[in-house]
Kinemage of the C-alpha trace (Angstrom):
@kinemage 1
@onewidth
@group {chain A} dominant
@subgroup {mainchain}
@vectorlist {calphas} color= white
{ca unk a 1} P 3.004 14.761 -20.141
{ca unk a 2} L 2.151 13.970 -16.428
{ca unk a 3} L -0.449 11.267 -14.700
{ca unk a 4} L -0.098 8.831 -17.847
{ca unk a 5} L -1.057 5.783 -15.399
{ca unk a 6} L -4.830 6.145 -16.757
{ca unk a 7} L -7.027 8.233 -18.292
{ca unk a 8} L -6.904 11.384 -20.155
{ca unk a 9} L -2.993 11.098 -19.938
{ca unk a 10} L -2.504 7.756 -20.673
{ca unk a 11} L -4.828 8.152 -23.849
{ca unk a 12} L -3.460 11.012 -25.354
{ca unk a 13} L 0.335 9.741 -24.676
{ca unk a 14} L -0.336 6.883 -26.834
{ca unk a 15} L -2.030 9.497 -29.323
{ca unk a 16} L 0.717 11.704 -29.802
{ca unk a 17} L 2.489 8.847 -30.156
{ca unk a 18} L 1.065 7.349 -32.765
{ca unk a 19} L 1.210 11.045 -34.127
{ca unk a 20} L 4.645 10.327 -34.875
{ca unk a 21} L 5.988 12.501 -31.652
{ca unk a 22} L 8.335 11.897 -28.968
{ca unk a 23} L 6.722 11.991 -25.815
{ca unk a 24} L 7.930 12.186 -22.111
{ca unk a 25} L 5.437 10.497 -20.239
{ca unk a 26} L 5.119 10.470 -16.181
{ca unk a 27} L 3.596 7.462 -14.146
{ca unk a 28} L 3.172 7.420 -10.690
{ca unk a 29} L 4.326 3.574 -10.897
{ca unk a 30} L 6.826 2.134 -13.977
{ca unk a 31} L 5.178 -1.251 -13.177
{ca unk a 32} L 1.141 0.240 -13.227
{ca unk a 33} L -0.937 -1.596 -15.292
{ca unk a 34} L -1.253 1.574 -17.416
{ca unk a 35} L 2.820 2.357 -17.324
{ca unk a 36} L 2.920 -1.617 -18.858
{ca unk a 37} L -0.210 -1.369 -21.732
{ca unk a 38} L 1.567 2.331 -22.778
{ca unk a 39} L 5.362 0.321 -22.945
{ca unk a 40} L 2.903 -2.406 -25.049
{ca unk a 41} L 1.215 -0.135 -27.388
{ca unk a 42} L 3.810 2.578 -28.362
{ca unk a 43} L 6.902 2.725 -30.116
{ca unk a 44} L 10.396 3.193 -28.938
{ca unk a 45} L 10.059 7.140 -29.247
{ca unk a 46} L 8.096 7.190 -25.860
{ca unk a 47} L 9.475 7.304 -22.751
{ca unk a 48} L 8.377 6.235 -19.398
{ca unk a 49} L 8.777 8.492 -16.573
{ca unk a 50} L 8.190 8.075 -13.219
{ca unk a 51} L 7.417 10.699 -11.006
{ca unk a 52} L 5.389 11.382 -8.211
{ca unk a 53} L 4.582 14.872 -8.482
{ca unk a 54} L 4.159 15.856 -4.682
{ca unk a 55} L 8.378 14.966 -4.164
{ca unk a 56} L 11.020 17.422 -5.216
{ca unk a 57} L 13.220 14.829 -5.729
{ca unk a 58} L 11.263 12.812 -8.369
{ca unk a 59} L 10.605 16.139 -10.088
{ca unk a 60} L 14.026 17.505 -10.338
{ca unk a 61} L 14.944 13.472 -11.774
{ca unk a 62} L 12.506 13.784 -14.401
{ca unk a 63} L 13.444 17.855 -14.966
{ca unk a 64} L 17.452 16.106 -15.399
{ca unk a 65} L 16.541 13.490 -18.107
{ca unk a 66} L 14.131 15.760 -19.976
{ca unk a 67} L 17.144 18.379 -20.090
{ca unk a 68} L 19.217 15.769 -21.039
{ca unk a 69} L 17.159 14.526 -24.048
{ca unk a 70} L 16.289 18.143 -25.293
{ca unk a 71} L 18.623 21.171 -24.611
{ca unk a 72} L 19.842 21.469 -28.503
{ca unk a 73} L 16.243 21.797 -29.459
{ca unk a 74} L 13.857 22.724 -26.731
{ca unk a 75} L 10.750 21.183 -25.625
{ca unk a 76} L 7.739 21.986 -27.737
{ca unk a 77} L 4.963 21.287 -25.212
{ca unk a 78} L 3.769 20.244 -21.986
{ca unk a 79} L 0.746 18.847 -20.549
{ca unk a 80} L -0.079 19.403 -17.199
{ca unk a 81} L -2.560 16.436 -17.081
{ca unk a 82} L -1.808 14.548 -13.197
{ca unk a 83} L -4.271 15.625 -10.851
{ca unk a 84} L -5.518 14.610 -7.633
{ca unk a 85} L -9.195 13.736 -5.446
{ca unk a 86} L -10.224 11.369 -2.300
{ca unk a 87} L -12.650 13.323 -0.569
{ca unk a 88} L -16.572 14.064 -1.694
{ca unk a 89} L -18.137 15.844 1.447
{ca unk a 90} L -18.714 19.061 2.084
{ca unk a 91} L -15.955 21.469 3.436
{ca unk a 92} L -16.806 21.283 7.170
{ca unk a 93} L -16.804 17.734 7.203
{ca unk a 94} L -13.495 17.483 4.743
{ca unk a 95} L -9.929 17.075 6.613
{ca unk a 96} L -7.507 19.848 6.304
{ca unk a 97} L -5.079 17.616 5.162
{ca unk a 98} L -7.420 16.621 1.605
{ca unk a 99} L -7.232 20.242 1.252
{ca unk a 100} L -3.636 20.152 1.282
{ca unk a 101} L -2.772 16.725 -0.348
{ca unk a 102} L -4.706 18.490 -3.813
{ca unk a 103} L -2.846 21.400 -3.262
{ca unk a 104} L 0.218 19.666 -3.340
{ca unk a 105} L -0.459 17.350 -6.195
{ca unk a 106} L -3.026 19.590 -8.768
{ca unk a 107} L -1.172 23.067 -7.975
{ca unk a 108} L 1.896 23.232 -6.278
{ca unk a 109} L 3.338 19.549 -8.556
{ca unk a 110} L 2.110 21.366 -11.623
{ca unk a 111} L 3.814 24.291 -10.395
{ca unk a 112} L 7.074 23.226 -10.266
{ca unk a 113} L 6.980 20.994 -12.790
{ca unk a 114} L 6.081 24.264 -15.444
{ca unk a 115} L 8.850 26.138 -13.759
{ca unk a 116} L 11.327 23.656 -14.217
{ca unk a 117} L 10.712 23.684 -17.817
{ca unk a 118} L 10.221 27.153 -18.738
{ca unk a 119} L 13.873 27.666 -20.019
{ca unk a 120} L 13.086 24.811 -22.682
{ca unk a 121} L 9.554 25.817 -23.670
{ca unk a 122} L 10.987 29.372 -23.859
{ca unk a 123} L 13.766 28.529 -26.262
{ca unk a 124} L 11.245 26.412 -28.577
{ca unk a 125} L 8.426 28.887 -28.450
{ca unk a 126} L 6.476 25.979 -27.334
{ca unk a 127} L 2.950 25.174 -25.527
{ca unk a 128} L 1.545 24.637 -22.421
{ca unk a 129} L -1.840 22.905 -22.081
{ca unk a 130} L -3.303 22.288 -18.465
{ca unk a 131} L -6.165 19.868 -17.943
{ca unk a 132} L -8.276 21.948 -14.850
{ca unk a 133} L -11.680 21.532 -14.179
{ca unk a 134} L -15.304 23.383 -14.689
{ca unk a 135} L -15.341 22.351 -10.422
{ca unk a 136} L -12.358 25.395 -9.838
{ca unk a 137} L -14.708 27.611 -12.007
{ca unk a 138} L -17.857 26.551 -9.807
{ca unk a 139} L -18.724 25.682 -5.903
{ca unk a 140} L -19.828 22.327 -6.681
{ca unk a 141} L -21.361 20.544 -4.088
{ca unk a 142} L -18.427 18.643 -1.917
{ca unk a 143} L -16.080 19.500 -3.803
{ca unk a 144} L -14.155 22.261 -1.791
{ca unk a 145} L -11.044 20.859 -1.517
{ca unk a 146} L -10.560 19.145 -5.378
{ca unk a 147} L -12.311 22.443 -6.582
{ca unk a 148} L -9.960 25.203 -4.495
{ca unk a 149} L -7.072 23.173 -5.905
{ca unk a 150} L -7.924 23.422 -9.385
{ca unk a 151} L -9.144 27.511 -9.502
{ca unk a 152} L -5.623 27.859 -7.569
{ca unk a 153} L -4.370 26.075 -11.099
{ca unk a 154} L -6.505 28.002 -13.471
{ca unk a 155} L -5.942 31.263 -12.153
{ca unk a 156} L -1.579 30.197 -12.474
{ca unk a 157} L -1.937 29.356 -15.955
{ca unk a 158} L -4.067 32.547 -16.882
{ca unk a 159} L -0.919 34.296 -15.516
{ca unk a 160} L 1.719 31.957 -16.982
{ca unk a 161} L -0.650 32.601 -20.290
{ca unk a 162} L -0.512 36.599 -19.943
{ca unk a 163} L 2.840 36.790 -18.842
{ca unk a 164} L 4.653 34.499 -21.424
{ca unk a 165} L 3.109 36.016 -24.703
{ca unk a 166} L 6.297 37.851 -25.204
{ca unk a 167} L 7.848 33.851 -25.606
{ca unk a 168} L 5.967 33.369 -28.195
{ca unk a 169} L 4.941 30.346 -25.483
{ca unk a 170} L 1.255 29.615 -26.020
{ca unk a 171} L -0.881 28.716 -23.088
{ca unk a 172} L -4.702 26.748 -22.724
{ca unk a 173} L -6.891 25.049 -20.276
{ca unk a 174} L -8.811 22.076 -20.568
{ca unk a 175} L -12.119 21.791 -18.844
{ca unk a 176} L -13.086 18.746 -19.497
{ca unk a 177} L -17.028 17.494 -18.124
{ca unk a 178} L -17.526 14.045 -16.214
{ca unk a 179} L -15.091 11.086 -17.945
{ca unk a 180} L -14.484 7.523 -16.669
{ca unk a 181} L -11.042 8.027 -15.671
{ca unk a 182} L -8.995 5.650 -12.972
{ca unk a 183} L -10.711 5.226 -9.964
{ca unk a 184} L -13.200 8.458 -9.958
{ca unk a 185} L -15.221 5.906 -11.424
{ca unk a 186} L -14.735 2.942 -9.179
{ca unk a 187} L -17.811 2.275 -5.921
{ca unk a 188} L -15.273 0.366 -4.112
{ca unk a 189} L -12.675 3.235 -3.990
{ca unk a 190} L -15.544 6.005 -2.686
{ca unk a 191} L -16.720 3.467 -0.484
{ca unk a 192} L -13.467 3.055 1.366
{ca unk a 193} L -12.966 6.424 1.190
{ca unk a 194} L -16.240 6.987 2.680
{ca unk a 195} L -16.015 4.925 5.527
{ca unk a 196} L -12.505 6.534 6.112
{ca unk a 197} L -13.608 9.817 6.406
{ca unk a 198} L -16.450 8.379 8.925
{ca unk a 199} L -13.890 7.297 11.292
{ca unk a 200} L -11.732 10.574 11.317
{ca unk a 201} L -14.497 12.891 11.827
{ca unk a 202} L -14.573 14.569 15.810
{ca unk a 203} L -17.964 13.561 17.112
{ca unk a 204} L -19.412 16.590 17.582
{ca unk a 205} L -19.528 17.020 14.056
{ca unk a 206} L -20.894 13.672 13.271
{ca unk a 207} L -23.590 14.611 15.888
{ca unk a 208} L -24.269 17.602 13.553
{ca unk a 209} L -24.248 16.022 10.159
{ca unk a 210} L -25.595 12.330 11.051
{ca unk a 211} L -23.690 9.624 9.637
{ca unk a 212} L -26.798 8.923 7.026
{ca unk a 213} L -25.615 12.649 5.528
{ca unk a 214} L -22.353 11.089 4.718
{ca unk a 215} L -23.802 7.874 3.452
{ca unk a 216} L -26.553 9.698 1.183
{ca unk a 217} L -23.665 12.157 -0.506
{ca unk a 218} L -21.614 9.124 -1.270
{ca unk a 219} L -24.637 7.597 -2.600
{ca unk a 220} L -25.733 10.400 -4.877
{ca unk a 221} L -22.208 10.815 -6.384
{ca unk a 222} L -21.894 6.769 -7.506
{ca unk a 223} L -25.567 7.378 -9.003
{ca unk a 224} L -23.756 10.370 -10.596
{ca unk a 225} L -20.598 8.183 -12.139
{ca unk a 226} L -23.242 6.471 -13.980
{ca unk a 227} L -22.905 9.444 -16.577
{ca unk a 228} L -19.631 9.472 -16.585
{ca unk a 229} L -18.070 8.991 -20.580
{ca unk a 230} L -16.227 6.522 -21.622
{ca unk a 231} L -14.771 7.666 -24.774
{ca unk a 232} L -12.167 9.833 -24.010
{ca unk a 233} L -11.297 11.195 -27.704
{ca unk a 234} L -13.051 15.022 -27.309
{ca unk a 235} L -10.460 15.447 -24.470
{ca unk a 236} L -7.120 13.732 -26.143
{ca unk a 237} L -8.661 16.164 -29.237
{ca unk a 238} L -8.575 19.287 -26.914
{ca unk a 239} L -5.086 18.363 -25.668
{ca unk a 240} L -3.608 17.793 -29.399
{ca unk a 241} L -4.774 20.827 -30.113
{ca unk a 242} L -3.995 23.034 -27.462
{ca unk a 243} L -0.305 21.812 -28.622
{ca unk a 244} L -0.301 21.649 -32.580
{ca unk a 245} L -3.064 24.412 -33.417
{ca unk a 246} L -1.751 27.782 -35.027
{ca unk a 247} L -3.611 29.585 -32.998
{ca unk a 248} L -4.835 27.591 -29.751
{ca unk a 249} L -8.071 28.559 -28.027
{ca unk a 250} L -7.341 29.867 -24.191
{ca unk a 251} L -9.937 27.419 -22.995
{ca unk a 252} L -11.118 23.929 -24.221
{ca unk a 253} L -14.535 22.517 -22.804
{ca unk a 254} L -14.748 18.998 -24.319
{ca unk a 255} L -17.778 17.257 -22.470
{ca unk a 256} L -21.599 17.256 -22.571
{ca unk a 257} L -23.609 19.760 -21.032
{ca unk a 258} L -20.692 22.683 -20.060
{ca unk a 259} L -22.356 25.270 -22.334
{ca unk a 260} L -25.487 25.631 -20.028
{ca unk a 261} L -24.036 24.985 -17.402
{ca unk a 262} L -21.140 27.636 -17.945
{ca unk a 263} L -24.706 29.732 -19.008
{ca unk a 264} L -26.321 29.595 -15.938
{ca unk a 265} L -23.133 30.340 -13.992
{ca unk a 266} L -22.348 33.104 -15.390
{ca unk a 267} L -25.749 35.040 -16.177
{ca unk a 268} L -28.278 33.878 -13.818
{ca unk a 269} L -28.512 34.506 -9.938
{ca unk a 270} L -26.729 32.662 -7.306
{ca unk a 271} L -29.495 30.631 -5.913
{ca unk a 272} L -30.415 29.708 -9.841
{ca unk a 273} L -26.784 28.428 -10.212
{ca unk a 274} L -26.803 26.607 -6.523
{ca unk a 275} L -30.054 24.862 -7.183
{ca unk a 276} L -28.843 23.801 -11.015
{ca unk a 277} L -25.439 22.391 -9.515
{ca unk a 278} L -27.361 20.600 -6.451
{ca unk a 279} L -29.837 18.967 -9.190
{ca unk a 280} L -26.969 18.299 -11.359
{ca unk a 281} L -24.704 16.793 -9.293
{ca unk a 282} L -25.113 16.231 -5.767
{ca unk a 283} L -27.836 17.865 -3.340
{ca unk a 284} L -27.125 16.757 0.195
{ca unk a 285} L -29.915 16.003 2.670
{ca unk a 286} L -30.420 18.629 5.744
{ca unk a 287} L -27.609 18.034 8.514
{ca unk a 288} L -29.419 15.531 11.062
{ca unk a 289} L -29.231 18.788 13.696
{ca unk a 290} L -31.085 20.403 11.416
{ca unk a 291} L -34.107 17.920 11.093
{ca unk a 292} L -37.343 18.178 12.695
{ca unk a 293} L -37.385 14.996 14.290
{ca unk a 294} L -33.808 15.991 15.813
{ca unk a 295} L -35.828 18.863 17.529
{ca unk a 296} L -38.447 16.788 18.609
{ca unk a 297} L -36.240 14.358 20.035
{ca unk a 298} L -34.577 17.585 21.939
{ca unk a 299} L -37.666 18.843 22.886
{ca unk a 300} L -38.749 15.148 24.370
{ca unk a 301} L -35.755 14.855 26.146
């Protein structure tokens, strides 16, 4: 089970714990306060894993002691839960290397991490449930680089899904809607963020955007945490039974709201779906180059 630090992983580690399994759980840091509160609230049977999923090394560690622990009976499941986002601006303005660091972290980490364990999922017949997101299924606003990261994960596991019936290894995505989860709920973090992503820009695309474009997209998106949830149980429920079910659904889509949503994307025109994302989750002012009183001000001088 990866990204355990907070959130959905850390939550439905200490489930499946209290479930009676054993569970290999990955923190980015053994001495997190999440890697401490999961060594306080479970029993002996879990163990702490750390693992930083965008070094080989730390990968093939945890790949060794997992082997270790498991090669007379297999692994029954894994949860591809770690995932990765800094940046909420719009492509343009977002640095090739965000693009990369999710890459590296929500599809090439999970990536290696499945392949590594293959030969133990195969010889237990076992599960793999990924947590992805409804943003790799749609072009939310500012969310290019989080987004093209996570369809690059959903359209693996489709594969892995199709290509590993013959296992007898069951596959499923999670796509879970907005949850307060580590710092994707925190103003401080977005703010720092923001004001880093200020500073890197060139200036001729500053002149473009206007630095009040950046400023009003970070502002929209902490009015937008506001409905993030707090209870994270529909998810840890989605998980469980991605990995215990019979016969596990290919998708999951714990979360308020997904079935319009979902809806409109997939029946009604593009500009319908555009303008229903915009309203729902961030709709950006015009560019300042775009303004009228930019022309003006042109014109004038």
């Amino acid at each position: 089970l990866s990204g355990c630090d907070s959130g959905f992983g850390q939550a439905t580690a200490r489930h499946l714990d209290i479930m009676g399994f054993r569970v290999f759980a990955s923190v980015l840091d053994l001495q997190s306060p999440g890697a401490q509160e999961l060594r306080r609230s479970c029993s002996s049977r879990l163990t702490l894993l750390q693992m930083d999923l965008t070094k080989t090394e730390d990968i093939q560690r945890v790949l060794e002691h997992i082997q270790a622990h498991t090669n007379s009976t297999g692994l029954w499941g894994l949860v591809n839960n770690a995932g990765f986002n800094d940046t909420i601006a719009d492509a343009e303005l977002s640095p090739l290397g965000k693009f990369r660091a999710c890459m590296e972290v929500n599809f090439f980490g999970s990536l290696e991490l499945t392949k590594g364990l293959l030969p133990l999922l195969r010889s237990a017949g076992g599960r793999i449930v990924t947590v992805s997101s409804p943003a790799g299924d749609m072009p939310f606003p500012c969310l290019a680089a989080y987004g093209a990261s996570k369809a690059a994960l959903s359209l693996l596991m489709d594969t892995f899904r199709s290509e590993l019936q013959p296992w007898g290894i069951k596959v499923s995505l999670i796509l879970p809607g907005y949850y307060k989860t580590g710092t994707t709920c925190d103003p401080a973090f977005w703010n720092l963020q923001k004001q880093k992503l200020l500073a890197s820009l060139p200036q001729e695309l500053l002149q473009a955007y206007g630095e009040d474009y950046v400023e009003e997209i970070n502002q929209q998106f902490i009015q937008f945490m506001k409905v993030a949830v707090e209870d994270l149980s529909a998810v840890v429920n989605s998980i469980t039974e991605g990995l215990l079910a019979a016969n596990p659904a290919v998708r999951y889509y714990p979360g308020q709201g997904l079935g319009i949503m979902y809806f409109i994307h997939r029946y009604l025109p593009y500009f319908v779906r555009d303008l229903f994302l915009k309203g729902f989750f961030i709709n950006p002012k015009l560019p300042r180059a775009l303004r009228r009183e930019h022309h003006n001000d042109v014109k004038k001088a």
